[in-house]
DOKEPA-909824 format. One line per 3 residues: number of its first residue (from 1); their letters; for each residue y, z, x of N, C-alpha, C. Coordinates in nm, 2 decimals, padded with zeros to 4 digits, m for minus. Example, Ala and Ser with C-alpha at 12.3 -4.5 7.8 and 13.67 -1.06 7.14 Angstrom:
% DOKEPA-909824
1	AS	m00.57/00.78/01.32/m00.45/00.78/01.23/m00.33/00.78/01.32  m00.22/00.71/01.28/m00.11/00.71/01.37/00.00/00.79/01.29 .
//
This chain:
% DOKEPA-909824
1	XXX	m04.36/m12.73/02.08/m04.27/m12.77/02.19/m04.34/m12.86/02.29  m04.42/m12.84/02.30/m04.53/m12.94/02.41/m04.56/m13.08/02.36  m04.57/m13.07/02.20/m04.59/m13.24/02.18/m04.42/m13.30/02.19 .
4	XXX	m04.31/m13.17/02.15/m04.19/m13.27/02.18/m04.15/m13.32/02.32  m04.25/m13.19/02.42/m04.25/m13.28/02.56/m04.33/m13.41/02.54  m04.41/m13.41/02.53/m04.48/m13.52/02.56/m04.46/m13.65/02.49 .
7	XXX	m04.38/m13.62/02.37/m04.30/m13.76/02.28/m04.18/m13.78/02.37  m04.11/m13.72/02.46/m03.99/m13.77/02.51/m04.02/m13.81/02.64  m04.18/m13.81/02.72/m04.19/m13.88/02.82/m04.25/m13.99/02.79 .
10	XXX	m04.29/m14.01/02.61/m04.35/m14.13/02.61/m04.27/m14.24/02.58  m04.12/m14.20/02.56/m04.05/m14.24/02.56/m04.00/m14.37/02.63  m03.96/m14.29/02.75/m03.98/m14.33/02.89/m04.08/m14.41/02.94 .
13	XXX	m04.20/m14.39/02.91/m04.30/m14.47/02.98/m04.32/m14.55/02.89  m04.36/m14.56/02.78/m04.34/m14.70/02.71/m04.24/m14.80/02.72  m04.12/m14.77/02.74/m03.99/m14.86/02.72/m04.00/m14.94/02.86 .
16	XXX	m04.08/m14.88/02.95/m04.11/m14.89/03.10/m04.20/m15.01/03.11  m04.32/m14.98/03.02/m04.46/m15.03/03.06/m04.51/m15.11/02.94  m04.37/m15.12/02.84/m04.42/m15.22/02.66/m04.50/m15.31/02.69 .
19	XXX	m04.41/m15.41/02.84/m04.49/m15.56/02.84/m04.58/m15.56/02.86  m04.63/m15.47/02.96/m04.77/m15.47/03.02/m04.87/m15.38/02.91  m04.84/m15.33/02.85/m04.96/m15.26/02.73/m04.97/m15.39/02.61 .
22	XXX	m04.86/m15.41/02.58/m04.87/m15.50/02.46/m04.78/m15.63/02.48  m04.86/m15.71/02.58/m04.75/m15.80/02.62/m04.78/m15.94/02.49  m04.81/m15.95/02.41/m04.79/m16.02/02.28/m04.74/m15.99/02.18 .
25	XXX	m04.67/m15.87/02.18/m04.58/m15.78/02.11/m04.46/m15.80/02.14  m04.38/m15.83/01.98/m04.24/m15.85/02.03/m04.13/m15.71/02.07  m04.02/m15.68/02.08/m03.94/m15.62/02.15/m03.92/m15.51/02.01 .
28	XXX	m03.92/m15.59/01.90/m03.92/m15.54/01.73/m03.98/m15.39/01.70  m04.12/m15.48/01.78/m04.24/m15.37/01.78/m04.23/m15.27/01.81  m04.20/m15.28/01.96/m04.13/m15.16/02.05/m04.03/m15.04/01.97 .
31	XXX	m03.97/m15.10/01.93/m03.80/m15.02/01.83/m03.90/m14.96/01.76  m03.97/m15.00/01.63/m04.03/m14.95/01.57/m04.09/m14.83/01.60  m04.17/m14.90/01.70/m04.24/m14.74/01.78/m04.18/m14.62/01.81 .
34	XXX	m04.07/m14.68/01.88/m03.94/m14.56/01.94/m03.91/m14.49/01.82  m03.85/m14.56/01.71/m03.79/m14.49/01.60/m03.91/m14.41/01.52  m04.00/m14.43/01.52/m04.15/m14.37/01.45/m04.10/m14.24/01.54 .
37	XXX	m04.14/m14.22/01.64/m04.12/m14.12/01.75/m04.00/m14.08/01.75  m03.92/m14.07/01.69/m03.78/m13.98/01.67/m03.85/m13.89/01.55  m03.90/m13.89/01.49/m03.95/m13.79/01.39/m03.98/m13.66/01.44 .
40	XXX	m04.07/m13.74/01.54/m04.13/m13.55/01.61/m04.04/m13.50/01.67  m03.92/m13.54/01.72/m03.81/m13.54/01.81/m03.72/m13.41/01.73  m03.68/m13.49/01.58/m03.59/m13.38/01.48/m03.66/m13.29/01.45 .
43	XXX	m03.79/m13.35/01.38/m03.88/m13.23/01.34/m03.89/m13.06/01.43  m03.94/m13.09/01.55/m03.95/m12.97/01.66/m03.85/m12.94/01.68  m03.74/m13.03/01.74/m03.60/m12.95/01.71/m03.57/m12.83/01.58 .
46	XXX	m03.57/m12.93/01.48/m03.54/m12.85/01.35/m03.58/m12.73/01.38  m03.70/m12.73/01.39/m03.84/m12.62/01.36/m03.84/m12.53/01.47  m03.80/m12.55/01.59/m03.81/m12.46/01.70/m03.64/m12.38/01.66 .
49	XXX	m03.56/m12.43/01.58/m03.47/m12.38/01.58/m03.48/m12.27/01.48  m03.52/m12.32/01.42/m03.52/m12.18/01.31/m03.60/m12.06/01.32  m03.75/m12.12/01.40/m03.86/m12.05/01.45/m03.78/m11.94/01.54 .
52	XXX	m03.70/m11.98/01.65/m03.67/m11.92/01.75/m03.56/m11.80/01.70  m03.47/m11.77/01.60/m03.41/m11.67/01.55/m03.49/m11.56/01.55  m03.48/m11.43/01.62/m03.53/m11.31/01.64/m03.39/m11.23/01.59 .
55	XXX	m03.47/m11.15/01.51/m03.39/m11.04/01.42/m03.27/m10.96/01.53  m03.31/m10.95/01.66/m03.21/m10.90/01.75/m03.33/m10.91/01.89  m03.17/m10.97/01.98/m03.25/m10.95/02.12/m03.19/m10.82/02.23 .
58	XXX	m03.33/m10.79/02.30/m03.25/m10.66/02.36/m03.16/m10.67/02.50  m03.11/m10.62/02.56/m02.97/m10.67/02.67/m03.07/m10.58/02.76  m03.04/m10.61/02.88/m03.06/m10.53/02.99/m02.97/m10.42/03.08 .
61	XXX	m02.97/m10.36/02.99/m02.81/m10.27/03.08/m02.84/m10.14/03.05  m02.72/m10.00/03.14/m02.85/m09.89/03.08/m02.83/m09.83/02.95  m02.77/m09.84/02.89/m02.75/m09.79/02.78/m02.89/m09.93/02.65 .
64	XXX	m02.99/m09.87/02.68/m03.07/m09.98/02.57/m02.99/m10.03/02.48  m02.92/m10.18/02.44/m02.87/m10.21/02.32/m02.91/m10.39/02.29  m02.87/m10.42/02.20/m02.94/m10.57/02.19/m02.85/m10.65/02.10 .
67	XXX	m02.84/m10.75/02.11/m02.74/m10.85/02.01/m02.77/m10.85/01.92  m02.69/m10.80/01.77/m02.73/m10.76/01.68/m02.70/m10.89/01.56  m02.78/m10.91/01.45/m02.77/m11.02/01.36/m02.65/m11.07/01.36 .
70	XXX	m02.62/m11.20/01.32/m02.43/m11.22/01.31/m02.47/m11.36/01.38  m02.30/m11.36/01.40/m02.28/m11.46/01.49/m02.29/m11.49/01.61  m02.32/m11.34/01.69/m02.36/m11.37/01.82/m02.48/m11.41/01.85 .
73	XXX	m02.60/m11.34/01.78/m02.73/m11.37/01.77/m02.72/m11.52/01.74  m02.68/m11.55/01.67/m02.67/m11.72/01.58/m02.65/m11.83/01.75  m02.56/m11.80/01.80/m02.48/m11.87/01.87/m02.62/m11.86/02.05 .
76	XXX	m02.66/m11.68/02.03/m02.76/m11.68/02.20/m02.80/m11.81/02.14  m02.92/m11.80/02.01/m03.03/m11.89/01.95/m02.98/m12.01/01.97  m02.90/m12.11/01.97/m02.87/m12.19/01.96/m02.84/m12.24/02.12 .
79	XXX	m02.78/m12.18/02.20/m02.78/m12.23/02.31/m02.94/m12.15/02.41  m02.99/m12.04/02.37/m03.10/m12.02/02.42/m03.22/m12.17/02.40  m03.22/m12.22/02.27/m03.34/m12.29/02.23/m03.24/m12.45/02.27 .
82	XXX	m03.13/m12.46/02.29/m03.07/m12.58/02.34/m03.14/m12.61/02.47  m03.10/m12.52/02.57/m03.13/m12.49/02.73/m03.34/m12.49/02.75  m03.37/m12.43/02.69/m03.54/m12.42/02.68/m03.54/m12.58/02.67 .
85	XXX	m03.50/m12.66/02.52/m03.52/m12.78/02.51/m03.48/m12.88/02.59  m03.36/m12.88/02.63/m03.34/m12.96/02.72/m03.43/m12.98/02.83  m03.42/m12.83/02.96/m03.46/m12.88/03.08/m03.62/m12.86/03.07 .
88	XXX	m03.71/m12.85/02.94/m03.86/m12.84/02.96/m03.85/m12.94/02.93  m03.83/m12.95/02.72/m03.94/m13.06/02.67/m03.82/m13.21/02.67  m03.74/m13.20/02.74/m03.65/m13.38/02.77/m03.66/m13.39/02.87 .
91	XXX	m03.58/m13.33/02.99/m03.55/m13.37/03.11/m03.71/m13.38/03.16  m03.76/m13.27/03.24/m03.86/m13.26/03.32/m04.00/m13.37/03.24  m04.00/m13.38/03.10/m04.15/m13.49/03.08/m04.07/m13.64/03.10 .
94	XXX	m03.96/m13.65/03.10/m03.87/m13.76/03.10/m03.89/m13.80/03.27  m03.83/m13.72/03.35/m03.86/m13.74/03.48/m04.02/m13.80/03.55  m04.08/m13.70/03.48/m04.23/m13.76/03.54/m04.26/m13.88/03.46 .
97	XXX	m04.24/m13.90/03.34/m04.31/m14.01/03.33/m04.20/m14.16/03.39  m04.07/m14.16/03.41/m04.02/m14.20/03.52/m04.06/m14.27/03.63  m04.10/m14.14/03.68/m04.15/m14.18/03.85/m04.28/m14.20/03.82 .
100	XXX	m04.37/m14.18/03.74/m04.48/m14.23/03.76/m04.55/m14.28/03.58  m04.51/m14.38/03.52/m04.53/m14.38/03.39/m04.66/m14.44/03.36  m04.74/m14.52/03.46/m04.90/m14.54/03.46/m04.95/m14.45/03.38 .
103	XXX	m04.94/m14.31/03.52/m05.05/m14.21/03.51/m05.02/m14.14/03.36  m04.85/m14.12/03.33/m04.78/m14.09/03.21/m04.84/m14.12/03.07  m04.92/m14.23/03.08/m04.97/m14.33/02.96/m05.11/m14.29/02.95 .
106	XXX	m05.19/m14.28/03.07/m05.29/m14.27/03.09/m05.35/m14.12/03.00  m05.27/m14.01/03.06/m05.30/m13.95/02.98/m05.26/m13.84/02.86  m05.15/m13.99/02.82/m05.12/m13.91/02.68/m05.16/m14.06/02.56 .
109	XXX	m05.17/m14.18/02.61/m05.17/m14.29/02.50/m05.30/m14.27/02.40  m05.45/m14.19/02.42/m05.51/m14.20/02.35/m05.51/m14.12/02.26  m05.46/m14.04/02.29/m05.44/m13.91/02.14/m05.28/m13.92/02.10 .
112	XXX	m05.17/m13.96/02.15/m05.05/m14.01/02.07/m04.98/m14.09/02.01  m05.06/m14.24/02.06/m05.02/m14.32/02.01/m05.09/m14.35/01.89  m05.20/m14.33/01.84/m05.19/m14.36/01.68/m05.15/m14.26/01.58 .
115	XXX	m05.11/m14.14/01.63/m05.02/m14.02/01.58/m04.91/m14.07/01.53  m04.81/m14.14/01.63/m04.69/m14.23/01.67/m04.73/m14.37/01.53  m04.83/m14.45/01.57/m04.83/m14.54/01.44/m04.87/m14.51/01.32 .
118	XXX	m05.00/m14.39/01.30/m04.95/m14.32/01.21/m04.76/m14.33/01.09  m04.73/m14.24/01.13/m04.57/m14.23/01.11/m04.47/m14.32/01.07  m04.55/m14.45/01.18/m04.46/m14.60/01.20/m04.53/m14.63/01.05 .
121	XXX	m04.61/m14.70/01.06/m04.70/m14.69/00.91/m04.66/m14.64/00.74  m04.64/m14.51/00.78/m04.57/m14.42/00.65/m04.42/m14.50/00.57  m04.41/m14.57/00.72/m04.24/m14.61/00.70/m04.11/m14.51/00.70 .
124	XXX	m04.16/m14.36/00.78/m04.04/m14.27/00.79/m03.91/m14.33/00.78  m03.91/m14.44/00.90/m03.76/m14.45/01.00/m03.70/m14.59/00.88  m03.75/m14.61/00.78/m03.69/m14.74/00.72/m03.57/m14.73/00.65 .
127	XXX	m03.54/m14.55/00.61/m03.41/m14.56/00.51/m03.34/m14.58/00.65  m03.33/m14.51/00.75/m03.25/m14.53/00.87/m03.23/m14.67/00.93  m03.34/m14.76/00.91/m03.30/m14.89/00.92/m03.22/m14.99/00.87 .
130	XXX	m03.23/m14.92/00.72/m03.16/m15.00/00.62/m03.04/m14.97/00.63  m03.00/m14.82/00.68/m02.89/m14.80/00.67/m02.81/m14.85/00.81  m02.88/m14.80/00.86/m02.81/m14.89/01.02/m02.77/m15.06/01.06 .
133	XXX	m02.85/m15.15/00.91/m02.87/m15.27/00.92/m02.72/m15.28/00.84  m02.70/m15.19/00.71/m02.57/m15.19/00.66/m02.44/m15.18/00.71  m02.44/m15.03/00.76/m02.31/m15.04/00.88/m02.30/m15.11/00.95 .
136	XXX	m02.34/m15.18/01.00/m02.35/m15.28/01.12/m02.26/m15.37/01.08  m02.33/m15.38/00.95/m02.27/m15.59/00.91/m02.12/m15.53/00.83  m02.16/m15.39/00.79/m01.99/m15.31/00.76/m01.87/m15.31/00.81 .
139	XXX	m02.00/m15.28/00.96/m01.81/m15.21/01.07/m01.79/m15.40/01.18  m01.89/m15.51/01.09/m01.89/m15.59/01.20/m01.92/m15.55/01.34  m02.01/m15.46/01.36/m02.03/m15.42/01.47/m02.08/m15.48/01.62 .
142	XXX	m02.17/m15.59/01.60/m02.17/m15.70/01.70/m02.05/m15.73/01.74  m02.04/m15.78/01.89/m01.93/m15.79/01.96/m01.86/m15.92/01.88  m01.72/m15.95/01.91/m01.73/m16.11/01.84/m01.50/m16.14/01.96 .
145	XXX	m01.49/m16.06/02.01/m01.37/m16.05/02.11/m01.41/m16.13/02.24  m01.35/m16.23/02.26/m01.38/m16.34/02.40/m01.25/m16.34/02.44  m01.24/m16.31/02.56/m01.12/m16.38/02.66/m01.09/m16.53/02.64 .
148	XXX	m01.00/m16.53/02.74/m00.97/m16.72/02.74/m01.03/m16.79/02.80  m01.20/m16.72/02.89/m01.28/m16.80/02.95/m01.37/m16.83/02.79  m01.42/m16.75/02.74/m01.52/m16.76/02.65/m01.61/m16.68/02.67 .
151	XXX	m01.57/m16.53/02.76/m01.70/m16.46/02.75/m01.63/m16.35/02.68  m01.73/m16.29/02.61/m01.73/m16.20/02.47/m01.71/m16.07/02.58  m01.61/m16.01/02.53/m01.55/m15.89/02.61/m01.57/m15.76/02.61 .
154	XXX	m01.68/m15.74/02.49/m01.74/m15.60/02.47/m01.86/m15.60/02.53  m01.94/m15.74/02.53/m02.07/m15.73/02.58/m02.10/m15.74/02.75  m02.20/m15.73/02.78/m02.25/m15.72/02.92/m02.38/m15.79/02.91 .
157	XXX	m02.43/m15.84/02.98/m02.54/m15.85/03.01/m02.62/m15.75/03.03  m02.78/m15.75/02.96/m02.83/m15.62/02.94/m02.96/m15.67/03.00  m02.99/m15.63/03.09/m03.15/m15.65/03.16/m03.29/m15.56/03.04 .
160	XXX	m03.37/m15.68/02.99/m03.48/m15.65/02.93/m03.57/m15.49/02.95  m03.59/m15.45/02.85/m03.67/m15.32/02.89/m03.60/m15.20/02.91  m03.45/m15.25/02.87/m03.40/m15.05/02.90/m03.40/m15.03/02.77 .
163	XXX	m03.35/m14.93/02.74/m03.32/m14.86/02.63/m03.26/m14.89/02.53  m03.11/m14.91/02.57/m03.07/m15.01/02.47/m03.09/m15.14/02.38  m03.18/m15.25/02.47/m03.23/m15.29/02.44/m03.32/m15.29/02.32 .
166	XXX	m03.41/m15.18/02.40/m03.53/m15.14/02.29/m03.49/m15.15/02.14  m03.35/m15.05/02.14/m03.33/m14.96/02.00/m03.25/m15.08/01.94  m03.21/m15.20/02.04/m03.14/m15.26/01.93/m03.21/m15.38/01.86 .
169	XXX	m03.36/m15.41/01.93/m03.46/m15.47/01.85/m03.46/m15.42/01.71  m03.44/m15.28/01.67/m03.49/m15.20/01.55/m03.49/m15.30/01.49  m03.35/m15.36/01.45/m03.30/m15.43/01.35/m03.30/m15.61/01.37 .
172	XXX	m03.37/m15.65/01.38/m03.33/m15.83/01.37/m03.19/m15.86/01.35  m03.14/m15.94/01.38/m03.04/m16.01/01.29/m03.01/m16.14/01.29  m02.88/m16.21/01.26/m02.85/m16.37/01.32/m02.76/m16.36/01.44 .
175	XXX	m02.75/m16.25/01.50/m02.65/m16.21/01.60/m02.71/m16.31/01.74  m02.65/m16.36/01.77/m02.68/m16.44/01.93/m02.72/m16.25/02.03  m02.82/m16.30/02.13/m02.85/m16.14/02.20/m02.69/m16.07/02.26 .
178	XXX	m02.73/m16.01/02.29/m02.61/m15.93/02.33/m02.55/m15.99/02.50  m02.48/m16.02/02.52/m02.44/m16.10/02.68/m02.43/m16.24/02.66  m02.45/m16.34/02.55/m02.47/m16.46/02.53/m02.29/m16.50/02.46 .
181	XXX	m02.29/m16.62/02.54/m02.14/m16.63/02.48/m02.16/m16.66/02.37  m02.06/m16.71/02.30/m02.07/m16.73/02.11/m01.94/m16.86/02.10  m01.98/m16.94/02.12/m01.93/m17.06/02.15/m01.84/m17.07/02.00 .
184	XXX	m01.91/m17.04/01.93/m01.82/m17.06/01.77/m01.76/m16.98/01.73  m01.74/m16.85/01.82/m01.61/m16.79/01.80/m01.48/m16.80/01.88  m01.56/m16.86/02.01/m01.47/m16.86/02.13/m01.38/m16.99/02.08 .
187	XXX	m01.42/m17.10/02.03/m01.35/m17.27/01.96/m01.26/m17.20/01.85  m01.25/m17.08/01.82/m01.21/m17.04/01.72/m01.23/m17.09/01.57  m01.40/m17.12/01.55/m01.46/m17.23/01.43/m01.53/m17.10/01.37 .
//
């Protein structure tokens, strides 16, 4: 549970501080990284989930009795280990490295990040890529809808370095970036 804290504030502090660590590194890079780092994400999830099932938990009331195997039990576990995960290992390392992602990097980058490229390396996240690169060009999923001015009406303008961003480096494409008009759709060519 502690390295999935500390994968989801590096989250944060990387996406924060990419240019300035690796500022000859493209945006690509970054995705890669992120997506390498979703592994320990499912993984500890998975694993804390199954870990955390206890044969029965005991109630506090006076009669001694405890939630017995079933569906109740099934259901505490799942929202017991939902709630732990949430507000320890997302919210709260997410927050600090936030407000302060320097110190965030400082002392977690030397023992996580080549854990992290490790992973990237292996090529975990590539069926995911491939498949995400498919649906995409499937569902036409880039914006391609312009008003009668010629601005594309799903997109917005997306300021460098958030999140979105990051994740949608994963993939390259021929797509103009996202907020850029598309002049050859708008001529209707």
């Amino acid at each position: 549970m502690l390295l999935l804290a500390v994968m989801e504030g590096l989250e944060v502090a990387v996406i924060d501080r990419w240019s300035q660590i690796y500022p000859d590194r493209p945006q690509s890079d970054l995705a890669g990284w992120l997506a390498a780092r979703q592994l320990f994400v499912a993984l500890i999830v998975t694993t804390a989930t199954i870990l955390a099932e206890p044969e029965s938990v005991p109630l506090p009331f006076d009669d001694p009795s405890t939630i017995p195997p079933g569906g109740w039990l099934k259901a505490f576990t799942i929202v017991w280990t939902t709630i732990t995960v949430l507000w320890y290992m997302q919210i709260l390392p997410k927050h600090m490295a936030a407000t302060n992602p320097d110190r965030y990097l400082h002392r977690t980058k030397p023992i996580f990040f080549p854990v992290v490229q490790v992973v990237h390396n292996l090529g975990v996240a590539k069926p995911a890529e491939t498949v995400a690169k498919i649906v995409e060009k499937r569902l036409d999923w880039h914006p391609i809808e312009v008003d009668e001015t010629g601005v594309d009406l799903e997109s917005r303008p997306v300021p460098a370095g958030n999140l979105a961003s990051a994740w949608a480096a994963l993939i390259p494409d021929d797509h103009p970036p996202r907020g850029s008009r598309r002049d050859d759709r708008a001529s209707g060519a």
